[in-house]
TIFI-192793 format. One record per residue (C-alpha): residue in three letters; x, y, z. Coordinates in steps of 0.1 Angstrom, whole numbers, padded with zeros to 4 digits, always signed. Layout:
N
alaXYZ ...
# end
This chain:
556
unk-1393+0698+0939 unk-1374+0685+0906 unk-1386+0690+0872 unk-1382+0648+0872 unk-1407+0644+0898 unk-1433+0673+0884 unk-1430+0651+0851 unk-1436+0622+0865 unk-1466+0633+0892 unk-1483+0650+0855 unk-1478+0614+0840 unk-1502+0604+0864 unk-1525+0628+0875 unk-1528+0647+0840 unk-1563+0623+0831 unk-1574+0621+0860 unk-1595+0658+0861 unk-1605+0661+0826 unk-1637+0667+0816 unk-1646+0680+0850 unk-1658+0713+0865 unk-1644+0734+0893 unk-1665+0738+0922 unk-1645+0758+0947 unk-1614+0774+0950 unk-1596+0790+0984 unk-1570+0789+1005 unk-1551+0782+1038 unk-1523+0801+1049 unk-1499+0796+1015 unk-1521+0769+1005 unk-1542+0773+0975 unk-1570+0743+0971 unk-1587+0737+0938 unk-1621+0714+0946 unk-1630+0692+0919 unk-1655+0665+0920 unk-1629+0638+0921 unk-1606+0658+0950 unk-1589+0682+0958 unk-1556+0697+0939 unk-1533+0717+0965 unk-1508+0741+0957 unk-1483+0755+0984 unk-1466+0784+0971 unk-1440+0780+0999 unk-1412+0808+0993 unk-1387+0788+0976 unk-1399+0754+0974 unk-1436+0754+0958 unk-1455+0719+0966 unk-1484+0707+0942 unk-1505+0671+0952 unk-1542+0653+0950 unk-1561+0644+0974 unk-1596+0621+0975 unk-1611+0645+0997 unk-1623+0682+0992 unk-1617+0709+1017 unk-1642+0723+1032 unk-1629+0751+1053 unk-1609+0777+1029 unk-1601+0815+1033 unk-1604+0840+1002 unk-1583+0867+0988 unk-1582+0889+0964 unk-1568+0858+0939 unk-1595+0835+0944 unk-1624+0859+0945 unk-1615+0867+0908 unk-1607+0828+0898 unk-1641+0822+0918 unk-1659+0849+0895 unk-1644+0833+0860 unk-1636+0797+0863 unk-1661+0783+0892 unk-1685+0754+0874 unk-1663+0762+0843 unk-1649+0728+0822 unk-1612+0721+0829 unk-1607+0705+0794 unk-1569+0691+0799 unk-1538+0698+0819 unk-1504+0711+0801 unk-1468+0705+0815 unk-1442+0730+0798 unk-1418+0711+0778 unk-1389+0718+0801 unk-1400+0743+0834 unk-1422+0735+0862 unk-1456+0754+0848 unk-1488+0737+0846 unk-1516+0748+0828 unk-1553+0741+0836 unk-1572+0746+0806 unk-1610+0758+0809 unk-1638+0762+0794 unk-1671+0785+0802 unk-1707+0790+0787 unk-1714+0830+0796 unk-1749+0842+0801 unk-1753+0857+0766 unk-1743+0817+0751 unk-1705+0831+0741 unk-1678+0803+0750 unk-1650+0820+0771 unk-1616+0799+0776 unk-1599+0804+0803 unk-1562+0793+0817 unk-1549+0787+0851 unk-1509+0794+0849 unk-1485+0773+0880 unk-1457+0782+0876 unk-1440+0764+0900 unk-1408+0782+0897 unk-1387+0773+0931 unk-1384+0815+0946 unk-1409+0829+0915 unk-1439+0806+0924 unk-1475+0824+0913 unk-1508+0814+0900 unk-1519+0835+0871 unk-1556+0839+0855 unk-1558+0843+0818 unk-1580+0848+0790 unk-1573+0840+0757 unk-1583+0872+0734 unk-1605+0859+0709 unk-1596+0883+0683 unk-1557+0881+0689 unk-1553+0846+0706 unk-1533+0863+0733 unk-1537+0851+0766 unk-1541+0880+0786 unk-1540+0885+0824 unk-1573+0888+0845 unk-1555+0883+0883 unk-1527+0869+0899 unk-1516+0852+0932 unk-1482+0876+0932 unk-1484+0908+0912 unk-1453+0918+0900 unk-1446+0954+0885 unk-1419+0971+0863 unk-1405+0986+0899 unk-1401+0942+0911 unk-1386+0935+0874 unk-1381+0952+0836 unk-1382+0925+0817 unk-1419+0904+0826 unk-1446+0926+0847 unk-1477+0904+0857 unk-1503+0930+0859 unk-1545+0925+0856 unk-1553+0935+0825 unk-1518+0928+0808 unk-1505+0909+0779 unk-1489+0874+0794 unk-1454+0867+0789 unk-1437+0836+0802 unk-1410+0834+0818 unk-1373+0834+0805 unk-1366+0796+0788 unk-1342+0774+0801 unk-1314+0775+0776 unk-1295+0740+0785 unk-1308+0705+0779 unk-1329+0686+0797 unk-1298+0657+0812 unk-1322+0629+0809 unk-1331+0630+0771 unk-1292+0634+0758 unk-1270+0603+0747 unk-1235+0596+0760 unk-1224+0610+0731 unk-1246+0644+0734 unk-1233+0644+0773 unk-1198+0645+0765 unk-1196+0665+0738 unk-1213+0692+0760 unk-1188+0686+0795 unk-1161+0667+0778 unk-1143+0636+0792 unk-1135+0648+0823 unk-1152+0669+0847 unk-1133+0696+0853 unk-1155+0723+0871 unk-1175+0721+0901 unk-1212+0711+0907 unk-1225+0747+0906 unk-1203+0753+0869 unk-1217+0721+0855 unk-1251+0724+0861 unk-1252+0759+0843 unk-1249+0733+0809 unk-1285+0719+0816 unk-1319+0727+0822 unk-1336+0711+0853 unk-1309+0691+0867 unk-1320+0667+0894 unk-1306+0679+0929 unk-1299+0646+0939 unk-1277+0638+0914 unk-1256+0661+0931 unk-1245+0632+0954 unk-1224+0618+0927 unk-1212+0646+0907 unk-1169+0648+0919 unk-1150+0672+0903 unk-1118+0660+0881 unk-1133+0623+0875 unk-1142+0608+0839 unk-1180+0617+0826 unk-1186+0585+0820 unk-1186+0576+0859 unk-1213+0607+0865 unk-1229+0591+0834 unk-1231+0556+0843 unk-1254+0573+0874 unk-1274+0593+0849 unk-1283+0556+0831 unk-1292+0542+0859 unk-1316+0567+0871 unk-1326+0564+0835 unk-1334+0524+0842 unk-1351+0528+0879 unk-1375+0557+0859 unk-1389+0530+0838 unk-1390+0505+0865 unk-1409+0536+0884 unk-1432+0542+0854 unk-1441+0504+0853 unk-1446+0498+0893 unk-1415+0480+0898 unk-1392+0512+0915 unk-1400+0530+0946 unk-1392+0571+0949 unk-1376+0581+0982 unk-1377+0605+1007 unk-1342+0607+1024 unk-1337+0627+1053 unk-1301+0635+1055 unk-1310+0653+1022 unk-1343+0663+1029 unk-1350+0658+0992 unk-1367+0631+0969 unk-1344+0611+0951 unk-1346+0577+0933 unk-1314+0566+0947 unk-1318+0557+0989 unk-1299+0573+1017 unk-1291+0556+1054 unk-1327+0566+1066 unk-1356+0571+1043 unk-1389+0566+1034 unk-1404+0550+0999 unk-1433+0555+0983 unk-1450+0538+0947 unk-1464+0571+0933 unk-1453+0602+0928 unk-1489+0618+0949 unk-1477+0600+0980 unk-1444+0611+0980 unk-1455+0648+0973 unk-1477+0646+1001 unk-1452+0631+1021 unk-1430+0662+1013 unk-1458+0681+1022 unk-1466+0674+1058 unk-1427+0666+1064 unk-1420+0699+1055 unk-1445+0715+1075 unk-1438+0697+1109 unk-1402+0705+1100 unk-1415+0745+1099 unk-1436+0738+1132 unk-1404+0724+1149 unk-1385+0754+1133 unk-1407+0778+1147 unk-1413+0760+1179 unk-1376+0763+1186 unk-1372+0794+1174 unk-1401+0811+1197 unk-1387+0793+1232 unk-1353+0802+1218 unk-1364+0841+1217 unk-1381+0837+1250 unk-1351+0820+1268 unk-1327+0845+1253 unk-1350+0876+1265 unk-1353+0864+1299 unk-1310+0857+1298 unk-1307+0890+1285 unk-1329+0906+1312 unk-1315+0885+1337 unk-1281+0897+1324 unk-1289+0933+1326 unk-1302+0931+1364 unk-1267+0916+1374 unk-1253+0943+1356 unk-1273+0970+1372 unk-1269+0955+1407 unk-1230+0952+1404 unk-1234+0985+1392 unk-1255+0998+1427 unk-1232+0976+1449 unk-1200+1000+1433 unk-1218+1026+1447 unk-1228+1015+1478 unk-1194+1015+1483 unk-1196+1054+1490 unk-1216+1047+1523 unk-1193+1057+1543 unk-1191+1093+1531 unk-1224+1097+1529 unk-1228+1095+1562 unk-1202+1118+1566 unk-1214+1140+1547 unk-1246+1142+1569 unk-1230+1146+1602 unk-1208+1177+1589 unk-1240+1192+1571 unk-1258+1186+1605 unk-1225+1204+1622 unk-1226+1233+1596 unk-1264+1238+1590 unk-1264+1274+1601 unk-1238+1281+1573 unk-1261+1266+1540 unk-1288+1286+1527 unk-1317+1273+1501 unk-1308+1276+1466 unk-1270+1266+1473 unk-1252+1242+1448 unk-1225+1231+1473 unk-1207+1245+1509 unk-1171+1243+1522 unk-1168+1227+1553 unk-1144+1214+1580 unk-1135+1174+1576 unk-1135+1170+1612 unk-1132+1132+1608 unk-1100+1137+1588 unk-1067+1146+1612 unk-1054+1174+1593 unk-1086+1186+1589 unk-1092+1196+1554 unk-1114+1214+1538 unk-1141+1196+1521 unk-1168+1204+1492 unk-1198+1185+1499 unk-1227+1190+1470 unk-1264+1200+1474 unk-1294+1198+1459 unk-1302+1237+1455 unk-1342+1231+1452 unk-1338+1215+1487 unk-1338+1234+1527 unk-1301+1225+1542 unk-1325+1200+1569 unk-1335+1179+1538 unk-1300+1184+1520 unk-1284+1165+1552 unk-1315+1140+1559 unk-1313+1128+1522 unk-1278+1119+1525 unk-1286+1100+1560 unk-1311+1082+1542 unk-1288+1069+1512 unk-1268+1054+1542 unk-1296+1038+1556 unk-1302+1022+1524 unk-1267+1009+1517 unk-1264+0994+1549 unk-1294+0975+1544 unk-1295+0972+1505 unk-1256+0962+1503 unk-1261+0924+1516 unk-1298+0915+1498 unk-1278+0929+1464 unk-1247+0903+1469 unk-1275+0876+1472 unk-1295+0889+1443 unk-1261+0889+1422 unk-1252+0856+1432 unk-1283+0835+1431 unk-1295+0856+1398 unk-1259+0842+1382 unk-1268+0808+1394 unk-1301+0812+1375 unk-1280+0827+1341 unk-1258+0790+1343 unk-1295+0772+1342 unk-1309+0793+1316 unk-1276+0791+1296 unk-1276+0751+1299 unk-1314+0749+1287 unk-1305+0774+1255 unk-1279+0746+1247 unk-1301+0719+1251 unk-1329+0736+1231 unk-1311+0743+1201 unk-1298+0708+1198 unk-1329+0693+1202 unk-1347+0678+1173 unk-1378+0662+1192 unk-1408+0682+1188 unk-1425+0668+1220 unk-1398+0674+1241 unk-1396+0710+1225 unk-1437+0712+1229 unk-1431+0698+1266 unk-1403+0728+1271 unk-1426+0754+1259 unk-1455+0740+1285 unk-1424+0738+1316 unk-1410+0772+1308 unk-1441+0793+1298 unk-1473+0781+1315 unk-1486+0812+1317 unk-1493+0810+1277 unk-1508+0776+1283 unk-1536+0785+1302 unk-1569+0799+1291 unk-1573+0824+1318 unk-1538+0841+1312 unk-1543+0835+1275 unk-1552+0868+1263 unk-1578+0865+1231 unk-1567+0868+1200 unk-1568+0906+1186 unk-1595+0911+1158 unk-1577+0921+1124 unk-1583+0954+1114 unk-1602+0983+1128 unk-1639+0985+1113 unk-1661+1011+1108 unk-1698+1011+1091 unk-1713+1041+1075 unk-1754+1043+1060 unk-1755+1065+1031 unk-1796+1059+1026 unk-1802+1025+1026 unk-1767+1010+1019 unk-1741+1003+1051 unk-1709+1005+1038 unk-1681+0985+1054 unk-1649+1005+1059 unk-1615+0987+1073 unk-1583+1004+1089 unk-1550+0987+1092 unk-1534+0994+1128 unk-1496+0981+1122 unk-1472+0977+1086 unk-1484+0942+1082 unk-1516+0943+1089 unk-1515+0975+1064 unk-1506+0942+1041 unk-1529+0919+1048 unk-1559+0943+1045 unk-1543+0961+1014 unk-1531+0927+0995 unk-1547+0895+1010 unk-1582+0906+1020 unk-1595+0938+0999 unk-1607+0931+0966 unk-1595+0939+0930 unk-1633+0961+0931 unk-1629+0974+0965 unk-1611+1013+0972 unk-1582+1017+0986 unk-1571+1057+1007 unk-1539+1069+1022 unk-1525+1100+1030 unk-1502+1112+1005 unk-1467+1120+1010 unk-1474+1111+1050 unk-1469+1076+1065 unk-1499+1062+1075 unk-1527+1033+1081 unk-1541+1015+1049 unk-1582+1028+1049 unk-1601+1001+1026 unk-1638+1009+1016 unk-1659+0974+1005 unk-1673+0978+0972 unk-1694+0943+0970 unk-1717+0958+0944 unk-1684+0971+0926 unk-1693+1008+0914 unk-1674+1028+0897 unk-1679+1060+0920 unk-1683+1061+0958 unk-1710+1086+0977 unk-1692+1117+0989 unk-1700+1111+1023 unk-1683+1079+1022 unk-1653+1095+1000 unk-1656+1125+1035 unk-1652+1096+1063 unk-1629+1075+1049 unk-1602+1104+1036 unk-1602+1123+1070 unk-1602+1087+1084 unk-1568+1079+1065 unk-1556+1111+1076 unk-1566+1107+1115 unk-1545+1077+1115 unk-1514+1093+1095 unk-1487+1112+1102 unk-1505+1144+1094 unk-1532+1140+1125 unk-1527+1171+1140 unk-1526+1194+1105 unk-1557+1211+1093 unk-1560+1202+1054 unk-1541+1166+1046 unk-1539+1153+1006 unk-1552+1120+1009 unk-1552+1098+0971 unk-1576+1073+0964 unk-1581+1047+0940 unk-1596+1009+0932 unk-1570+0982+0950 unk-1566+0966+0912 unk-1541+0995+0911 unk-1526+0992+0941 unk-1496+0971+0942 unk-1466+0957+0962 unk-1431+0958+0950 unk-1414+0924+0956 unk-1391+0928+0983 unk-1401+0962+0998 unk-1410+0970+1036 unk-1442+0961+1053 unk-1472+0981+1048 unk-1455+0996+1012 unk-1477+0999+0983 unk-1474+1018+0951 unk-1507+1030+0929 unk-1520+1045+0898 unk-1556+1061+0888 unk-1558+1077+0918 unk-1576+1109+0926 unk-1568+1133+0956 unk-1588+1152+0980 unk-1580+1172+1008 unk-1598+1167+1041 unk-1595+1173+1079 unk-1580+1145+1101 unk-1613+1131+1118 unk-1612+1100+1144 unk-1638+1075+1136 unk-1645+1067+1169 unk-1656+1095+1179 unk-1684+1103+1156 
# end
């Protein structure tokens, strides 16, 4: 999403929510919704591209996290008083305003920064002693191990990200253009756009290296013309899909729309039925290539039997000289000498044993291995040769999966090749998240969770504990994520609950089997992850440390 387009889409949506309260806010997936009375504003903090639009209707069904329990705790029913675009970078700002119950006013600001690969929503409250806005939660946090310069922490000071240096292409003058590139172009797309802030992607499709400026810039005034045009309803926005980008200039095959909403939606569900085909493909893909590869590896290990088989012969040799020579092999031998009668210089011969076995069993096992090959030899050349016939049709339908592009032919694939999946009865049901456990301590039940895998360890940890809740794991040792629900948010847990969950973190740890295990605890506002690190990593702070005996849950 450009810069251009985010102006424009604030030009005509930045009135339309003021003076108006928040009712709800949760989310789907990556997709945050903000429920106004007027509609609903969504957010999709898609890695890389991030996706803001309206829409007339509110959504009903929403999941929480961490994130939105805070903004739900501060800004729900508060005033949004206006909407802020930054001068030149994709952040909006939703300005509130709150009554507390002791009377006091609180503002509050919601922070999108809509940064294509640094997306993040950010709470904030404006220190009414200093004026600075400082941080109350955030979508992403990010710590001084993720980056030195700006950590986004609860409880911290808010910095903004670094400003854009360059100008903004769209507000310069010829004269201003050329004085920055000169009057040719002598650098590639990637150098030139280093001179400006923001530059329009699309643009891109007229940039050529070597040419006069005034040729790019004759483009640049013309998008200049169709953005008035745009701004008074005379000038459609496209949707070009050879690009796959909005652009004001159209393609071969595209789609137009009169406001910058529809076209953002547009993006939206494009976007997303482009992911659904993209994982669609890519899941009968990976199925295809498992069941090549495991065809592949039983022609292998057939060819591989039919070599041997190839030994028949002497095996059954081998049994009528041991049958000839059984009064000469006692138990425990490795191997025995023997006459090759069948040979006509008669040779000696060293036939081997299995020591653990009685010379009758030595010679009947080697009868039996001829048995086998006799039968086995002809039903393994079929095998090979109609299993190879199946690797051709597999390989065929891998080719004509990856270079399909119709989702119901791919959907109508994936119902053909996997039917099994299809149906309810060899459906299996869905796994419940987590492993739960509930402990009374007097009247209170207190809700304890337990990740089983490194993502889940994630989800539980970072997406569905809250900032209040407490957080265990055994230190030093790899282990599950133990998460104790603190609805009523006190500052100190019963020891018995401190008791279950520790030797609970330490049952499902590395440590299982020792006899006293550190396990640290602390409040998940201090547990975060690092921004790129493995599943199920977390770091933390403020914790305490107790050491317990590994206990399992389930059997209590």
């Amino acid at each position: 999403m450009d810069f251009l387009f985010l102006k424009l889409w604030y030009e005509e949506f930045s009135q339309k929510f003021s003076e108006t309260g928040l009712n709800k806010i949760g989310l789907n997936g990556s997709m945050y919704h903000l429920n106004f009375l007027q509609g609903s504003l969504h957010v999709l903090l898609h890695s890389g591209d991030p996706i803001i639009f309206f829409d007339d209707k509110s959504k009903q069904d929403m999941d929480e996290n961490g994130f939105t329990r805070v903004c739900r705790e501060h800004i729900t029913k508060a005033e949004l008083n206006d909407i802020k675009l930054a001068e030149n970078d994709k952040i909006l700002t939703l300005n509130f305003k709150k009554t507390d119950m002791f009377g006091q006013e609180k503002n509050y600001s919601l922070f999108l920064e809509l940064i294509n690969r640094y997306e993040n929503l950010i709470l904030l409250e404006k220190n009414s002693d200093s004026n600075d806005l400082m941080i109350i939660g955030a979508h992403k946090k990010v710590g001084i191990e993720d980056s030195k310069f700006r950590q986004i922490l609860p409880g911290g000071k808010y910095k903004p990200p670094p400003q854009l240096k360059g100008p903004f292409i769209l507000e310069l003058s010829q004269q201003e253009f050329v004085k920055i590139v000169g009057n040719k172009l002598n650098c590639d797309w990637k150098e030139f756009i280093k001179n400006f802030s923001n530059m329009p992607k699309f643009l891109k499709k007229f940039y050529k290296a070597g040419a006069p400026a005034s040729e790019f810039w004759h483009k640049v005034e013309k998008l200049k013309d169709k953005i008035i045009s745009f701004r008074n309803n005379s000038q459609k926005v496209f949707y070009n899909y050879g690009s796959k980008r909005l652009s004001f200039f159209e393609s071969d095959k595209y789609e137009e729309f009169s406001n910058m909403n529809d076209a953002f939606k547009f993006y939206y569900s494009y976007k997303i039925k482009q992911k659904q085909k993209h994982d669609l493909k890519e899941n009968i893909l990976n199925k295809m290539l498992q069941r090549k590869e495991a065809l592949q590896n039983k022609i292998d290990l057939s060819k591989k039997r039919l070599e041997e088989l190839k030994q028949a012969p002497k095996w059954k040799k081998y049994g009528e000289l041991l049958k000839s020579n059984l009064h000469k092999i006692k138990k425990g031998q490795e191997s025995v000498q023997v006459i090759d009668y069948y040979d006509e210089d008669q040779p000696k011969i060293k036939i081997p044993l299995n020591p653990r076995w009685n010379p009758q069993k030595n010679m009947r096992n080697y009868f039996k291995m001829f048995k086998k090959a006799k039968s086995g030899k002809g039903k393994l050349k079929k095998f090979i040769e109609s299993s190879r016939k199946e690797l051709e049709k597999i390989k065929k339908k891998i080719k004509k999966i990856k270079d399909s592009e119709n989702y119901k032919y791919l959907k109508n694939k994936e119902n053909m090749l996997f039917p099994e999946e299809q149906s309810g009865e060899g459906k299996q049901q869905k796994k419940q998240k987590f492993r739960r456990f509930t402990v009374a301590v007097g009247q209170k039940k207190w809700r304890i969770y337990v990740g089983r895998t490194s993502k889940e360890n994630d989800e539980l940890t970072i997406q569905f504990a809250n900032s209040e809740d407490w957080f265990f794991h055994s230190r030093i040792y790899h282990g599950s994520h133990v998460v104790v629900k603190n609805d009523e948010k006190r500052d100190s847990l019963p020891k018995k609950i401190i008791s279950f969950a520790a030797s609970t973190a330490a049952h499902f740890s590395k440590a299982k089997h020792s006899k006293k295990v550190p396990v640290d605890y602390t409040k998940i506002k201090y547990v975060r992850k690092p921004r790129k690190s493995a599943p199920g990593f977390v770091v933390y702070d403020h914790q305490k440390t107790v050491f317990v005996e590994p206990h399992d849950p389930r059997k209590r």
